[in-house]
C-alpha positions as CSV (number, residue, x, y, z in Angstrom):
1,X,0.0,0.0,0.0
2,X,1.3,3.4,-1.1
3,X,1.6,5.6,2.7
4,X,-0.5,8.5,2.4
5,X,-1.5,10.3,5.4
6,X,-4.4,13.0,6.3
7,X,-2.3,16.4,6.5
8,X,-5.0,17.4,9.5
9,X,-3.7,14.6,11.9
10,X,-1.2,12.7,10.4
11,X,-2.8,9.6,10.5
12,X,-2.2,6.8,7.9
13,X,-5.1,7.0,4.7
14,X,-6.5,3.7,4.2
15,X,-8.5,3.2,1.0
16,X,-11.9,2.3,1.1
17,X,-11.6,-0.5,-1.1
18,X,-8.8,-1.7,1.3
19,X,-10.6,-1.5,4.8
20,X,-13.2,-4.4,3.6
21,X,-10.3,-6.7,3.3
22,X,-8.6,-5.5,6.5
23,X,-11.7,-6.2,8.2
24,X,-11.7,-9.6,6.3
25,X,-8.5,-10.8,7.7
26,X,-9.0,-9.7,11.2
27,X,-12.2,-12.0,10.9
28,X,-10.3,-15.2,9.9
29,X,-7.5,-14.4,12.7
30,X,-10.0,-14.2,14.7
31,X,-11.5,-17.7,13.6
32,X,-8.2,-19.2,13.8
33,X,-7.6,-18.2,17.4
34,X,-10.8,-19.5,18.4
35,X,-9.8,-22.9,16.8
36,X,-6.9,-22.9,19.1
37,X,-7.9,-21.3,21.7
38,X,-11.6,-23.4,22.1
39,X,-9.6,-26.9,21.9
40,X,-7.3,-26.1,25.6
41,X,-9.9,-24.4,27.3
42,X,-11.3,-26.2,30.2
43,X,-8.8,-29.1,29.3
44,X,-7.2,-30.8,31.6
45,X,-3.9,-30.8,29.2
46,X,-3.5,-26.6,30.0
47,X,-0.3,-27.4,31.4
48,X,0.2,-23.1,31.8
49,X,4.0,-21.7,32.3
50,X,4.9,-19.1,34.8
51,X,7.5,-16.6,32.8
52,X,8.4,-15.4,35.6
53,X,11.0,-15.7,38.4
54,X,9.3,-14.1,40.4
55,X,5.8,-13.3,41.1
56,X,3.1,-15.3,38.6
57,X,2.7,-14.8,34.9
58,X,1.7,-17.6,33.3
59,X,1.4,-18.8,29.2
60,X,-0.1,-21.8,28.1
61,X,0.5,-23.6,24.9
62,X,-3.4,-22.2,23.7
63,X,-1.4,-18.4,24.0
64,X,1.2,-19.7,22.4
65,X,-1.1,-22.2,19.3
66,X,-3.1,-18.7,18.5
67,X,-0.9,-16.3,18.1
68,X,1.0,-19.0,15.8
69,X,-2.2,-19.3,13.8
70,X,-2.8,-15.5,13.9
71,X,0.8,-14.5,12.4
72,X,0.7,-17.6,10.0
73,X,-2.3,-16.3,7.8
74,X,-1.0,-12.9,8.1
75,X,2.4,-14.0,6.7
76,X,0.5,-14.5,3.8
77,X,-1.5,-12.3,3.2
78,X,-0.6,-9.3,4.3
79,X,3.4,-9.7,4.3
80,X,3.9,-6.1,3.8
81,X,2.3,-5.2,8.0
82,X,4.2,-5.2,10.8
83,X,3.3,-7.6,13.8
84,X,3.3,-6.8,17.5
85,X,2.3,-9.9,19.8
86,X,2.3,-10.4,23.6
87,X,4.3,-14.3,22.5
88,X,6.4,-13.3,20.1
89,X,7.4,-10.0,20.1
90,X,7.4,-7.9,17.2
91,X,8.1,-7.7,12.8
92,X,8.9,-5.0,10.9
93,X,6.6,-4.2,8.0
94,X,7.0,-1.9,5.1
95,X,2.9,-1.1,4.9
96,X,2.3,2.0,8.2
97,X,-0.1,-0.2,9.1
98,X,0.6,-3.1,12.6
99,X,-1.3,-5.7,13.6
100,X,-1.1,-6.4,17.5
101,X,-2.3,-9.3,18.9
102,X,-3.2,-10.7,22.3
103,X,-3.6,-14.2,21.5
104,X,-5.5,-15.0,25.2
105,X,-5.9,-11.4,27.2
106,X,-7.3,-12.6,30.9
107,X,-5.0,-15.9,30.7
108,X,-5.2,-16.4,34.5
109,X,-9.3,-16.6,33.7
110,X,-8.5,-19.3,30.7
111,X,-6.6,-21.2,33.5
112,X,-9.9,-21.0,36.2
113,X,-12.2,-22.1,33.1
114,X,-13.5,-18.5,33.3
115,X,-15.4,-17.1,30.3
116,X,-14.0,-13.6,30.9
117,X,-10.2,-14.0,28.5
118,X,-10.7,-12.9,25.1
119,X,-8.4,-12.9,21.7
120,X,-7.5,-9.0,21.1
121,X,-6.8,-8.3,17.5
122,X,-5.8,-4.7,16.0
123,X,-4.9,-2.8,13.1
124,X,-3.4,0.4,13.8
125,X,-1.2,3.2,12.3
126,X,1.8,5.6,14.2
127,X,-1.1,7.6,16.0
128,X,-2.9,4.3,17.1
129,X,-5.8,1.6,16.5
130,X,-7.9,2.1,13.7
131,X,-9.9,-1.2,13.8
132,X,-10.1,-3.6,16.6
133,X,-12.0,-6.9,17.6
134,X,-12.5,-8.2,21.1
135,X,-13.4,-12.0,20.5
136,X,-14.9,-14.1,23.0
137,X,-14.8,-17.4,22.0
138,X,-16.6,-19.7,24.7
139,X,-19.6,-17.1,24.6
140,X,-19.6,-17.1,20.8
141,X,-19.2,-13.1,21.3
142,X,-17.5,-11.0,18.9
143,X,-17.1,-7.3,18.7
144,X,-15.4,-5.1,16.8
145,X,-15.1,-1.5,15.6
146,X,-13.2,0.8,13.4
147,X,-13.8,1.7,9.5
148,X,-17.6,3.2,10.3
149,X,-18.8,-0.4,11.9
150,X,-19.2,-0.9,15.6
151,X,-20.7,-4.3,15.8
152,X,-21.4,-7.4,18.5
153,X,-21.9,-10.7,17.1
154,X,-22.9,-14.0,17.9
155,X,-25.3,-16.3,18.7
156,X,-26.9,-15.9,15.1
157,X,-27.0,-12.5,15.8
158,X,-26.0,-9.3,14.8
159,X,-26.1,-5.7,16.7
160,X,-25.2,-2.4,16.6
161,X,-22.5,-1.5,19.4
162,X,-23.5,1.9,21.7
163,X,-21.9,2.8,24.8
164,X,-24.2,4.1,27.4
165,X,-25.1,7.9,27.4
166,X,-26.2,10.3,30.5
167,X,-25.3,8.5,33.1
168,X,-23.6,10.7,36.0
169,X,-20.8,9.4,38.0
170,X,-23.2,8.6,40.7
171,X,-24.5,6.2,38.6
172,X,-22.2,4.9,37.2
173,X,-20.7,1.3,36.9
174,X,-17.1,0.8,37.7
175,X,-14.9,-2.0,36.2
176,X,-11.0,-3.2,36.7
177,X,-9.6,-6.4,36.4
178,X,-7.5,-6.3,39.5
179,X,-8.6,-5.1,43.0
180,X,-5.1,-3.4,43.4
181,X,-5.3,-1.7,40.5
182,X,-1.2,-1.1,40.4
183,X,0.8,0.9,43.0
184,X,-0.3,2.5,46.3
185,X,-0.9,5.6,44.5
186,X,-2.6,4.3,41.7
187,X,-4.7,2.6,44.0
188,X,-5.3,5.8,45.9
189,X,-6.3,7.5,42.8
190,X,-8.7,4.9,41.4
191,X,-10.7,4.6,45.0
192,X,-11.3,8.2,44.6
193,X,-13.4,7.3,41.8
194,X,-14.3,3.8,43.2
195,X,-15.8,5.6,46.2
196,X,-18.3,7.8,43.9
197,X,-20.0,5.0,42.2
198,X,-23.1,3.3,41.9
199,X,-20.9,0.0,41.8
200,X,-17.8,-1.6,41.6
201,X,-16.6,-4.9,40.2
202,X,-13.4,-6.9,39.5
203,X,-12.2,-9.6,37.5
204,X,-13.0,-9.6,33.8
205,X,-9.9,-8.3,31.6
206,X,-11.2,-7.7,28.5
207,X,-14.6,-8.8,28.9
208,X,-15.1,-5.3,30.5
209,X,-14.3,-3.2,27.8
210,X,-16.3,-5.4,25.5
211,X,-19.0,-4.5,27.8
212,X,-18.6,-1.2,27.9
213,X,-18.9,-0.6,24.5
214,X,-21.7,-2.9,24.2
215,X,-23.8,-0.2,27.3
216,X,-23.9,-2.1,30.3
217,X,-20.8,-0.9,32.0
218,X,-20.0,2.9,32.2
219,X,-15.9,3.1,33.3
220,X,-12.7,0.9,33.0
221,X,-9.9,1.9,35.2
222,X,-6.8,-0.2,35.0
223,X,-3.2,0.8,35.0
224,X,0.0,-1.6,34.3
225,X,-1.0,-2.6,30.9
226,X,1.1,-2.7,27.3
227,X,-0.2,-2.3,23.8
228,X,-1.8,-5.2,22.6
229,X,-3.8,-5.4,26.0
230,X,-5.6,-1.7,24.9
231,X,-4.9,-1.5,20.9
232,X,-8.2,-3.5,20.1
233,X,-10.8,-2.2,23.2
234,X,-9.6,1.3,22.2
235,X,-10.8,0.9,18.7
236,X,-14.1,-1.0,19.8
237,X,-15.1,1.3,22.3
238,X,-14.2,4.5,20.3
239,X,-16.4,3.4,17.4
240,X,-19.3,2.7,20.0
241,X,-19.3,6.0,21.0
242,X,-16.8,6.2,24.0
243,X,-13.7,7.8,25.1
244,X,-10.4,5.9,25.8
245,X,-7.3,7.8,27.6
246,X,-4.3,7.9,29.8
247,X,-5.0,9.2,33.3
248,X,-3.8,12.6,32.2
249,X,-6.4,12.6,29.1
250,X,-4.0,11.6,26.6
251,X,-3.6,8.7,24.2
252,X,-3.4,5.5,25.5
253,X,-2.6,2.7,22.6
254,X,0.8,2.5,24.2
255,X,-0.6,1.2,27.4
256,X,0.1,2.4,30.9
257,X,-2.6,4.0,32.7
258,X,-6.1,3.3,31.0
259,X,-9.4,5.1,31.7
260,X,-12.3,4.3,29.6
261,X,-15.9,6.2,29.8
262,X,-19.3,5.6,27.7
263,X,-19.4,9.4,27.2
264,X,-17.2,12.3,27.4
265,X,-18.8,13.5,30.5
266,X,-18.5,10.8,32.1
267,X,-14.5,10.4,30.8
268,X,-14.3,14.1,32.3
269,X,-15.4,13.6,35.6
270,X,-13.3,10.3,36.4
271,X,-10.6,12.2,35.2
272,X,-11.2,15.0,37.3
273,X,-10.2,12.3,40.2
274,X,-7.5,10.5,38.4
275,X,-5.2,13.5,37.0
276,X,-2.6,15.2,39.2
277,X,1.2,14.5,39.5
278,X,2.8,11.0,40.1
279,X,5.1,10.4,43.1
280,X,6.6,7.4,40.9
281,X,7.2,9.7,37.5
C-alpha cells in the first residue's frame, strides 16, 4: 500500500476499497484463534507456564497455538504489516499499518475455566488503532469496531454496538480487572473514583471493555498494561461512541494507565479524580 496520510492529523489514509479486506483478515484471525484457543480451554492438558522468576505470569500452549495461527495467515497475506504480539514480540513491516495481537488477554481466567479472556486483534497506524475486535470465544461473542462499523456478534445474531449515554458518575458502573489496581498511589487514585459510584466490580480483563462498548458498564480503570492489551478495546469502544485515555487525558494505545468512559462527560469527571502529579514519575 502506497503511505499517504491525512495532513489534519497525520494519520495513515486507508482506501476504502482496502478496509473491507482489513476487516476480512482480522475475521479469519479471529477464527483461527478460536480454533486454538476453544480446543485447551477447560482441558485438563492446559499445562500453563509461569514466565516469571518471580511473582506469577503464566502462558499456556493455547497463548502460544493462537498467536502462531494468527501470524501464520498474516504472513500470507498481508506480508507487507508489521506484527506486534504479547508471544512473540514484534516484525517490521513496510505497509504503516501493525497488527497487535493478544492471543489469550485474561489468561489467568483461561486457567480458572473462566469465560471472561478474550483474543484481542488490532490494526493500527503511528497515531494508534484504527480497527479492533475483542473475540470471546466460549460465549460465541464477537465485537469489533473501526472503519464506520461498531458491531457485537454471535449467537446468530448481529447488533449495533453503543456505549451508554447520561449516566452521571453517581450512577455509574465501575470495572477493573484487578482489585489493586497497580501501586499505592494508583490505588489511591482509582478509590477516589471507586468511592463515587453506583458500583464496583473486579475480574474480567477484557470482557469489560467489550461491555462497555456494548452499554452495560460505564468506566474501565486499570493501570500496568502494554499495547496489545488496549490496541483493540480502544478501537471498539471508540467506534461505539466512548472515550479511551491515559490518566492525564491523553492517548493511550501504548498502554500504561487506562481510563475508559461511555461518554465524554463521564470520561471528564473520572478524570477530574484521576489526573494530578505522580510520586513514581
Amino acid at each position: 500500500m502506497e503511505e499517504k496520510r491525512d495532513p489534519e492529523n497525520g494519520r495513515l489514509s486507508v482506501p476504502a476499497e482496502l478496509t473491507d479486506s482489513l476487516v476480512a483478515v482480522a475475521h479469519r484471525l479471529a477464527d483461527a484463534a478460536r480454533r486454538e484457543t476453544l480446543a485447551l480451554f477447560r482441558s485438563p492438558d492446559l499445562n500453563p507456564v509461569n514466565k516469571l522468576a518471580q511473582g506469577f505470569d503464566p502462558v499456556t500452549e493455547a497463548d502460544r497455538a493462537s498467536e502462531r495461527a494468527m501470524r501464520e495467515i498474516l504472513a500470507r497475506e498481508r506480508p507487507e504489516d508489521a506484527i506486534l504480539g504479547e508471544e512473540y514480540g514484534a516484525s517490521p513491516g513496510t505497509s504503516g499499518l501493525t497488527w497487535i495481537l493478544d492471543p489469550i488477554d485474561g489468561t489467568r481466567a483461561f486457567m480458572a475455566g473462566a469465560p471472561s479472556w478474550g483474543v484481542l486483534i488490532a490494526v493500527a497506524d503511528a497515531q494508534g488503532p484504527i480497527y479492533g475486535i475483542v473475540d470471546q470465544p466460549h460465549l460465541d461473542e464477537r465485537f469489533e469496531g473501526g472503519f464506520d462499523r461498531a458491531l457485537l456478534t454471535g449467537r446468530g445474531n448481529t447488533q449495533a454496538l453503543a456505549s451508554r449515554r447520561g449516566v452521571a458518575l453517581a450512577q455509574a458502573t465501575l470495572m477493573t480487572t484487578y482489585p489493586e489496581v497497580g501501586d499505592a498511589d494508583e490505588r489511591a487514585r482509582f478509590d477516589r473514583v471507586a468511592s463515587r459510584v453506583r458500583l464496583t466490580r473486579y475480574g474480567l480483563d477484557c470482557y469489560a471493555y467489550a461491555l462497555l462498548a456494548a452499554g452495560h458498564v460505564d468506566l474501565v480503570i486499570e493501570a500496568g498494561l502494554q499495547s496489545y492489551d488496549v490496541a483493540a478495546p480502544i478501537a471498539v469502544i471508540e467506534a461505539a461512541g466512548g472515550v479511551v485515555t491515559d490518566w492525564t487525558g491523553g492517548p493511550a494505545h501504548h498502554g500504561g494507565r487506562i481510563l475508559a468512559a461511555g461518554s465524554p462527560e463521564l470520561h471528564a469527571a473520572a478524570l477530574e479524580l484521576l489526573a494530578g502529579p505522580f510520586a513514581a514519575d
